[in-house]
Residue frames as a rotation matrix with the C-alpha (Angstrom) as fourth column:
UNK 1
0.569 0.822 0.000 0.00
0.822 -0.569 0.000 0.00
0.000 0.000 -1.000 0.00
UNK 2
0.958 -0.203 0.202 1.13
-0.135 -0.942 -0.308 3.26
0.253 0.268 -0.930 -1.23
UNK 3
0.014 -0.977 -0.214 4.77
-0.066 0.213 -0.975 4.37
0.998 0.027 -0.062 0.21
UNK 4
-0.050 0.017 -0.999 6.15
0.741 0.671 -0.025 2.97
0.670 -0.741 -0.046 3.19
UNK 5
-0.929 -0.358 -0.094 6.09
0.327 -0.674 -0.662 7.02
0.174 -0.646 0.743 4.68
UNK 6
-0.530 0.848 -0.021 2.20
-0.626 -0.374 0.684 7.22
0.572 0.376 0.729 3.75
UNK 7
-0.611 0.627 0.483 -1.13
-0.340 0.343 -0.876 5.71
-0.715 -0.699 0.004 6.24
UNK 8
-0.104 0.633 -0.767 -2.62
-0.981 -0.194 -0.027 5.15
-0.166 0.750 0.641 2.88
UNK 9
-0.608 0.206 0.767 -4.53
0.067 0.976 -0.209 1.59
-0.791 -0.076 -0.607 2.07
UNK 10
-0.840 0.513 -0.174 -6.01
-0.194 0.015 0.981 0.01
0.506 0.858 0.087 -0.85
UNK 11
-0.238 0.936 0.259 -10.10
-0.959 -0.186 -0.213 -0.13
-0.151 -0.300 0.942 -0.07
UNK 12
-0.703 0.344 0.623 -12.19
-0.035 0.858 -0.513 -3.08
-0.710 -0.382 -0.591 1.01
UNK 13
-0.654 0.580 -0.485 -14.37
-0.677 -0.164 0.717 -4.17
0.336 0.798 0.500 -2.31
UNK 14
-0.153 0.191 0.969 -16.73
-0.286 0.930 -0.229 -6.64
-0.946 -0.313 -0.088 -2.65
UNK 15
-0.344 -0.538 0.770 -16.86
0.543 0.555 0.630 -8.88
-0.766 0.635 0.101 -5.98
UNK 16
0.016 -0.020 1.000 -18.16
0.895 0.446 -0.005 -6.02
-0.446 0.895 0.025 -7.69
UNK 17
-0.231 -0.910 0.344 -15.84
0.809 -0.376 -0.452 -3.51
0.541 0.174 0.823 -6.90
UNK 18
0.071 0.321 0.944 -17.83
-0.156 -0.931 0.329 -1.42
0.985 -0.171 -0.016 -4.72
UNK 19
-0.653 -0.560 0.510 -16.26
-0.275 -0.453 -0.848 -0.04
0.706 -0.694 0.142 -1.42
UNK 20
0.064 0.855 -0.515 -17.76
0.386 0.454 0.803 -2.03
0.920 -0.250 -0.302 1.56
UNK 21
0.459 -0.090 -0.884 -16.13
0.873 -0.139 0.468 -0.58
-0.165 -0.986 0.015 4.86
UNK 22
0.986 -0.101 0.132 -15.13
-0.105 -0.994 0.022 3.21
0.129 -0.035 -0.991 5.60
UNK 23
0.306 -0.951 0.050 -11.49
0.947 0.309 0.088 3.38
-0.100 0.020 0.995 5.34
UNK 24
0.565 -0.162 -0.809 -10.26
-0.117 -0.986 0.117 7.41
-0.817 0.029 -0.576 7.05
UNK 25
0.067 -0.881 -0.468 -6.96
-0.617 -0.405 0.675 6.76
-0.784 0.244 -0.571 4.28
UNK 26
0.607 0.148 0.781 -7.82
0.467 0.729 -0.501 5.16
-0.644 0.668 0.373 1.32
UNK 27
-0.614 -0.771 0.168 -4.57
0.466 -0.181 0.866 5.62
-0.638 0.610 0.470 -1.19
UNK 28
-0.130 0.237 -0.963 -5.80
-0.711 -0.699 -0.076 8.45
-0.691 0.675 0.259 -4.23
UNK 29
-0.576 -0.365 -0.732 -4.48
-0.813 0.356 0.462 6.15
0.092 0.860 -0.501 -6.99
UNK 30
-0.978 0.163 0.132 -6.63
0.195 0.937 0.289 3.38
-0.077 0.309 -0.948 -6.15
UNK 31
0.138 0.946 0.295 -9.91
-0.012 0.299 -0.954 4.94
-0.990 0.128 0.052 -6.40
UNK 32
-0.961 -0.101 0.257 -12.20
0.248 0.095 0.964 4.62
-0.122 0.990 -0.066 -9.13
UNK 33
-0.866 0.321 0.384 -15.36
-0.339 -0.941 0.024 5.09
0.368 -0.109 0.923 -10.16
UNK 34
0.068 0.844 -0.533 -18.36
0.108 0.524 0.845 4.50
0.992 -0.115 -0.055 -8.09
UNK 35
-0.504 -0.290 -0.814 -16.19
0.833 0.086 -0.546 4.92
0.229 -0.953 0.198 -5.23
UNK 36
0.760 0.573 0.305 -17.85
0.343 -0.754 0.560 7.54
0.552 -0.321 -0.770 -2.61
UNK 37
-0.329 -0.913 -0.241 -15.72
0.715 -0.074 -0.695 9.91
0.617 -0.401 0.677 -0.34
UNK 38
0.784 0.507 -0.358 -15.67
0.620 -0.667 0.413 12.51
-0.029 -0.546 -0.837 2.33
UNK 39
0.760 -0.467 0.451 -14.30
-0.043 -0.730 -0.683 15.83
0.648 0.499 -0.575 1.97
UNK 40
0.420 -0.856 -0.301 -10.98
0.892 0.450 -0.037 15.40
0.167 -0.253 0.953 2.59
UNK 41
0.083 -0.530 -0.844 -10.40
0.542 -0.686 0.485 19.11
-0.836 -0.498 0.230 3.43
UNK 42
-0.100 -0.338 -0.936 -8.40
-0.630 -0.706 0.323 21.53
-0.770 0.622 -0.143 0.61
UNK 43
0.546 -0.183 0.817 -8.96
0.598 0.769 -0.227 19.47
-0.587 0.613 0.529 -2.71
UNK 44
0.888 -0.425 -0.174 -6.83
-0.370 -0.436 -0.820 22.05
0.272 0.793 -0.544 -4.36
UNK 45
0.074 -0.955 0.288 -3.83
-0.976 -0.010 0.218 20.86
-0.205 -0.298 -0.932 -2.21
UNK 46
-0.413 -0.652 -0.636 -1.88
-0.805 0.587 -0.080 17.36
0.426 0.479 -0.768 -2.88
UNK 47
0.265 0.551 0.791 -3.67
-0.955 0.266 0.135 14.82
-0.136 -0.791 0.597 -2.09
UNK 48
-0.476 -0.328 -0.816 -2.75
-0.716 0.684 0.142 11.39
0.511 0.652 -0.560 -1.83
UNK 49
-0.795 0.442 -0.416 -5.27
0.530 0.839 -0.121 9.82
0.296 -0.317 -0.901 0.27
UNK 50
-0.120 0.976 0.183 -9.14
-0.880 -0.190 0.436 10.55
0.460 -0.108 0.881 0.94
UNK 51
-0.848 0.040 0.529 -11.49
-0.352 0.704 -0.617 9.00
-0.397 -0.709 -0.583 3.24
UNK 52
-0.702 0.348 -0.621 -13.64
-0.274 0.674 0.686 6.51
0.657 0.652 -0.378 1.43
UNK 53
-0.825 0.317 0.467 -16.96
-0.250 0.537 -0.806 4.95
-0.506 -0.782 -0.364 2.43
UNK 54
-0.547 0.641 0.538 -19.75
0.721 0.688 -0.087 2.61
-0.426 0.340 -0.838 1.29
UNK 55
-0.946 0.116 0.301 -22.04
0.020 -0.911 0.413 4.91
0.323 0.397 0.859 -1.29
UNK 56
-0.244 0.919 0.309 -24.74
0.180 -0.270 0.946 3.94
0.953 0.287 -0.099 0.96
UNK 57
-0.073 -0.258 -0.963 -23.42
0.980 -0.200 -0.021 5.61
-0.187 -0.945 0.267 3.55
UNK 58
0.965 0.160 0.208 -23.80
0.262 -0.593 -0.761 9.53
0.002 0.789 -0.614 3.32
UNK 59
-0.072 -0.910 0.408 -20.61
0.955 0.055 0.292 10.81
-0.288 0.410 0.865 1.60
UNK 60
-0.012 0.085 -0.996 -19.66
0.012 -0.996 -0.085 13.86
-1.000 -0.013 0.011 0.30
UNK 61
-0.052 -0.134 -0.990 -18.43
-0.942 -0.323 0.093 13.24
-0.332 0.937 -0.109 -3.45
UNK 62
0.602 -0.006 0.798 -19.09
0.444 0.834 -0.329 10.07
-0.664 0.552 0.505 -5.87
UNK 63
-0.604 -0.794 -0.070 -16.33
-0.212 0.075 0.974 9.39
-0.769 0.603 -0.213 -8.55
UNK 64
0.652 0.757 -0.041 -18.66
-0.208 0.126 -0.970 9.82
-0.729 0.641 0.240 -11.60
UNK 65
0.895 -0.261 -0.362 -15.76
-0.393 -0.077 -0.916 9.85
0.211 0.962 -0.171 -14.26
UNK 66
0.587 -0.790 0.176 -12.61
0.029 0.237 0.971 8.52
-0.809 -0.565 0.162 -14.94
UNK 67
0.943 -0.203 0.265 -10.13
0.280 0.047 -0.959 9.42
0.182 0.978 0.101 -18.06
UNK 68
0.283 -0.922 -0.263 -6.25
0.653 -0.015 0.757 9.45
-0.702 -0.386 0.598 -18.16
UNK 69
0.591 -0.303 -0.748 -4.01
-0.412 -0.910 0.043 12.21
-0.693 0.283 -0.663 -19.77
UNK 70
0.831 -0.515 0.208 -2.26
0.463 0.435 -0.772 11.25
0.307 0.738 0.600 -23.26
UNK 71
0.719 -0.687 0.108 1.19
-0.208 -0.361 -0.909 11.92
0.663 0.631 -0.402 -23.85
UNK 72
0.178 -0.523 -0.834 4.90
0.739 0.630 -0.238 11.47
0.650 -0.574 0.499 -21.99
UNK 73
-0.826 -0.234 0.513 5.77
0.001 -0.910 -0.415 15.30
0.564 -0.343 0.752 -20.78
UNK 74
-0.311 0.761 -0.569 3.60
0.827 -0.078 -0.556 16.56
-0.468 -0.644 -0.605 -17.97
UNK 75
0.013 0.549 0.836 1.55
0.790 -0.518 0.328 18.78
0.613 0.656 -0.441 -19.80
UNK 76
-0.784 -0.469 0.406 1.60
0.256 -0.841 -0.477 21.28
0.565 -0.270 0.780 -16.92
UNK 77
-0.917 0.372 -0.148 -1.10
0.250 0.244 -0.937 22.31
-0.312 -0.896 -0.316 -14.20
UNK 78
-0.424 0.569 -0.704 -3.04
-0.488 -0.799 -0.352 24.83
-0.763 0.195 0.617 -16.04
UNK 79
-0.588 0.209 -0.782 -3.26
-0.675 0.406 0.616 22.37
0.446 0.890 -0.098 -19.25
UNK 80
-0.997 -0.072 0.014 -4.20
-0.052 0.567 -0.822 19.67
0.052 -0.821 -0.569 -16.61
UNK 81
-0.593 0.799 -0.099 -6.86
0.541 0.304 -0.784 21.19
-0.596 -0.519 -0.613 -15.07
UNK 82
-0.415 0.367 -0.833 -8.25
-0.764 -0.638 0.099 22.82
-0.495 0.677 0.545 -18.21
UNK 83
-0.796 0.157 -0.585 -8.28
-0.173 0.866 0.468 18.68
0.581 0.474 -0.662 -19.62
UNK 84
-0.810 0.458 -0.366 -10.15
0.568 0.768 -0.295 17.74
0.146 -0.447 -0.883 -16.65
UNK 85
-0.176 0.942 -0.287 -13.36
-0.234 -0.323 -0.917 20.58
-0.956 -0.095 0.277 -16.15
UNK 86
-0.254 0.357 -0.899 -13.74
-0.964 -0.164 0.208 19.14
-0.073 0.919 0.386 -19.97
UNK 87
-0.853 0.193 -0.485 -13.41
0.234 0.972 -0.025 15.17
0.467 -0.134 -0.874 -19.13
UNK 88
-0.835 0.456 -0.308 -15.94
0.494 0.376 -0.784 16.09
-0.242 -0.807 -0.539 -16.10
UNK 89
-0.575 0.361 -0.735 -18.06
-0.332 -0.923 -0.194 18.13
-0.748 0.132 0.650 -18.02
UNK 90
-0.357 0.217 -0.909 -18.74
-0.928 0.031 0.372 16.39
0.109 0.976 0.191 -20.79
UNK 91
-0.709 0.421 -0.565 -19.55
0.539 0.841 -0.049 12.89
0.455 -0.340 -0.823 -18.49
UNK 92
-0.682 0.720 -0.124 -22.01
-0.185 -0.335 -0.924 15.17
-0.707 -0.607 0.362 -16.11
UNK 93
0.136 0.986 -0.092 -25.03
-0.986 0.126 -0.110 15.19
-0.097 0.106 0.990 -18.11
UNK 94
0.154 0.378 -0.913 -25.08
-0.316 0.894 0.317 11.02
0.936 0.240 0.257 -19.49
UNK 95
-0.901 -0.090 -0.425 -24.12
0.373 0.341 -0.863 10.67
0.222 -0.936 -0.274 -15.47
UNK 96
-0.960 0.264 -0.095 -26.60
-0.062 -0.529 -0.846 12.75
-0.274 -0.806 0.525 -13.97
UNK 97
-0.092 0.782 0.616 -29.35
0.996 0.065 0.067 12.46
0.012 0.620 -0.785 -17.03
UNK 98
0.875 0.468 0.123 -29.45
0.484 -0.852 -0.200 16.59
0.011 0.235 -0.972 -17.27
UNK 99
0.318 -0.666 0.674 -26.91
0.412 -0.543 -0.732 19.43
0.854 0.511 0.101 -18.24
UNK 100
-0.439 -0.732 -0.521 -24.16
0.875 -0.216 -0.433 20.64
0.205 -0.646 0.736 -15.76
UNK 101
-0.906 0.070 0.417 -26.49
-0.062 -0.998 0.033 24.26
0.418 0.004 0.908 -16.10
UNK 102
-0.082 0.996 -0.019 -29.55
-0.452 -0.020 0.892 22.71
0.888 0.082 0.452 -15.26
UNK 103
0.348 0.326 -0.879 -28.56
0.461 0.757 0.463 20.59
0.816 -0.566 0.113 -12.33
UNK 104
0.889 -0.135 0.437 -28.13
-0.455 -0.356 0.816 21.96
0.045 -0.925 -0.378 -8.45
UNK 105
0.783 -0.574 0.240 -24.98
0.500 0.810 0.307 19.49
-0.371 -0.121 0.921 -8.44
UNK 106
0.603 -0.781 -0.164 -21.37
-0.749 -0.625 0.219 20.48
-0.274 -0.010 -0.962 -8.83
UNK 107
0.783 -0.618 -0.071 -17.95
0.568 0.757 -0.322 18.85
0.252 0.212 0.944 -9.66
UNK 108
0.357 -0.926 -0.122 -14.41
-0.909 -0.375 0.181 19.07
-0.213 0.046 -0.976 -8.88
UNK 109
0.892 -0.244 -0.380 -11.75
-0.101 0.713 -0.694 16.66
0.441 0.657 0.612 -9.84
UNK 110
0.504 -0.863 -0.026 -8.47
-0.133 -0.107 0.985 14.98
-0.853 -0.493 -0.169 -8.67
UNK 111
0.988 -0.147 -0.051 -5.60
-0.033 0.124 -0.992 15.32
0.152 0.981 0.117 -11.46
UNK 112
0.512 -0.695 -0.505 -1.96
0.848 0.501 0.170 14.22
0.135 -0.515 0.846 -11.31
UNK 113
0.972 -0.176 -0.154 0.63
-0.110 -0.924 0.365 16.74
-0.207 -0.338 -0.918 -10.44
UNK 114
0.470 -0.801 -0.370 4.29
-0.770 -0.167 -0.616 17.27
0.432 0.574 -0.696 -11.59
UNK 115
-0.290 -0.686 0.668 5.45
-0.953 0.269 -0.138 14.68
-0.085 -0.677 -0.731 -8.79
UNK 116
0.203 0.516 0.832 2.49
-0.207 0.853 -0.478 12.32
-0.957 -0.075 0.280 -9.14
UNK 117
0.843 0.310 -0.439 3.39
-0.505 0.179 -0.844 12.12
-0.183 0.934 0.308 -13.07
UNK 118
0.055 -0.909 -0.413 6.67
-0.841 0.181 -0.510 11.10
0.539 0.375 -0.755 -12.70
UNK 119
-0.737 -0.201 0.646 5.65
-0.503 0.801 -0.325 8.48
-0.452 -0.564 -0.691 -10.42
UNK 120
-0.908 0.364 0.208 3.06
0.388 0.543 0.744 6.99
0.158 0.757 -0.635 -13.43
UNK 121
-0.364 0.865 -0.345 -0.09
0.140 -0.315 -0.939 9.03
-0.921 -0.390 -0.006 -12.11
UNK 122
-0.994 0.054 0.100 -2.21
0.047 -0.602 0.797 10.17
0.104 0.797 0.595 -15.22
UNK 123
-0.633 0.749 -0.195 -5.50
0.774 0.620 -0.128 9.89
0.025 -0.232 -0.972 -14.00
UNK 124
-0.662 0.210 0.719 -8.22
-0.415 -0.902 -0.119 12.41
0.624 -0.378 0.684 -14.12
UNK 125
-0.661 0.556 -0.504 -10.83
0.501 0.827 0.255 11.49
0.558 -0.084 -0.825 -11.76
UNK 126
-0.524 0.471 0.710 -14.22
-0.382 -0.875 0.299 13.57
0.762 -0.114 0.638 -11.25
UNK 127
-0.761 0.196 -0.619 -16.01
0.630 0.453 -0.631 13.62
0.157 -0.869 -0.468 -8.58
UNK 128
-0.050 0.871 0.488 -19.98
0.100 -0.482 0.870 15.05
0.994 0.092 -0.063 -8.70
UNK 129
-0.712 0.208 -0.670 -21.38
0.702 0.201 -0.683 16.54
-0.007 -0.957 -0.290 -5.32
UNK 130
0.049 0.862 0.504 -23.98
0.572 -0.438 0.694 18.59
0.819 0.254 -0.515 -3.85
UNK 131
-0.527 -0.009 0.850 -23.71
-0.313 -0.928 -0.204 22.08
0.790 -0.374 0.486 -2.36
UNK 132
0.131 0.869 0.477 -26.42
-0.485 -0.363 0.796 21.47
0.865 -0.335 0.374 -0.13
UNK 133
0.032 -0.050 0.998 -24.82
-0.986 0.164 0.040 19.00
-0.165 -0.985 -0.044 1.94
UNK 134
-0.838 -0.484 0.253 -23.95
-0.376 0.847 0.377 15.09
-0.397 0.221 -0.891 1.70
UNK 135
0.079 0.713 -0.697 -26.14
-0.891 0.364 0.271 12.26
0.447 0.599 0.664 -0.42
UNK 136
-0.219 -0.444 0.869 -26.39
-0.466 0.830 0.306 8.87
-0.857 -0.337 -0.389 0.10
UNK 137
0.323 -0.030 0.946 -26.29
0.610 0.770 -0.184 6.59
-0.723 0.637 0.267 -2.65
UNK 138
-0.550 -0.495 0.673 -25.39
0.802 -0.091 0.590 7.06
-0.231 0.864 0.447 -6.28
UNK 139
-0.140 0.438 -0.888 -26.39
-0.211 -0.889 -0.405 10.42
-0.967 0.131 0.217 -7.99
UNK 140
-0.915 -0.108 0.389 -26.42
0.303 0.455 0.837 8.35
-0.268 0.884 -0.384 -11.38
UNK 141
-0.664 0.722 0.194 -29.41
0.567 0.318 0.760 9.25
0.487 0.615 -0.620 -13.22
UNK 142
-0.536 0.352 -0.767 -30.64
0.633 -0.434 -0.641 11.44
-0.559 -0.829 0.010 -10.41
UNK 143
-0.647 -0.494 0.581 -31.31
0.760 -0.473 0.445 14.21
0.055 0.730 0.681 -12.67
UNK 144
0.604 0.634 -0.483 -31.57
0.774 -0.612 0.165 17.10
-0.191 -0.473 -0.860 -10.47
């Protein structure tokens, strides 16, 4: 699990891949999507672990998308996060079932960073929530 200076762990699935037990330090790099989380504080700052729980527990953000970055060069932050409000943008409505202008719902995203690329990171990985305060279950199809 993660490096040997990190509290980070890989999450408890069950055989079909969804998170079964709350876990405060689930490793970044191993979610995916479906996975639920609580706000882990600053998401603008490095993160390399989030706390993770069943999505029918309430939670704060579901992993709605998931799309790696082409190329070998780190493209830079600003390219980054310019790649990812378009990956997470363009999955919000067929996730949600209604346009990113029409729904009450929000997104932010984790994306790698100069350090995390050089250690193979390339992930973007959105993450849909709601202003108003946690959800339980999936927001799939919700279309509010």
């Amino acid at each position: 699990s993660g490096s040997p200076f990190s509290t980070a762990q890989e999450p408890v699935r069950d055989e079909s891949g969804a998170i079964t037990e709350t876990n405060e330090s689930t490793d970044v790099f191993s979610l995916r999507e479906g996975d639920c989380l609580l706000d882990a504080g600053a998401m603008d700052a490095e993160v390399s672990e989030a706390p993770t729980v069943p999505c029918t527990e309430a939670h704060d953000y579901e992993a709605y998308a998931a799309q790696d970055i082409e190329g070998d060069a780190f493209p830079g932050d600003e390219a980054v996060a310019t790649q990812a409000e378009q990956v997470c943008y363009d999955a919000f409505t067929p996730f949600v079932g209604m346009s990113y202008e029409e729904s009450v719902l929000n997104f932010n995203y984790f994306v790698p960073t100069a350090a995390s690329w050089d250690a193979g990171d390339r992930e973007i990985l959105c993450l849909i929530y709601d202003e108003a305060g946690q959800t339980t279950g999936s927001l799939a199809g919700v279309a509010r």
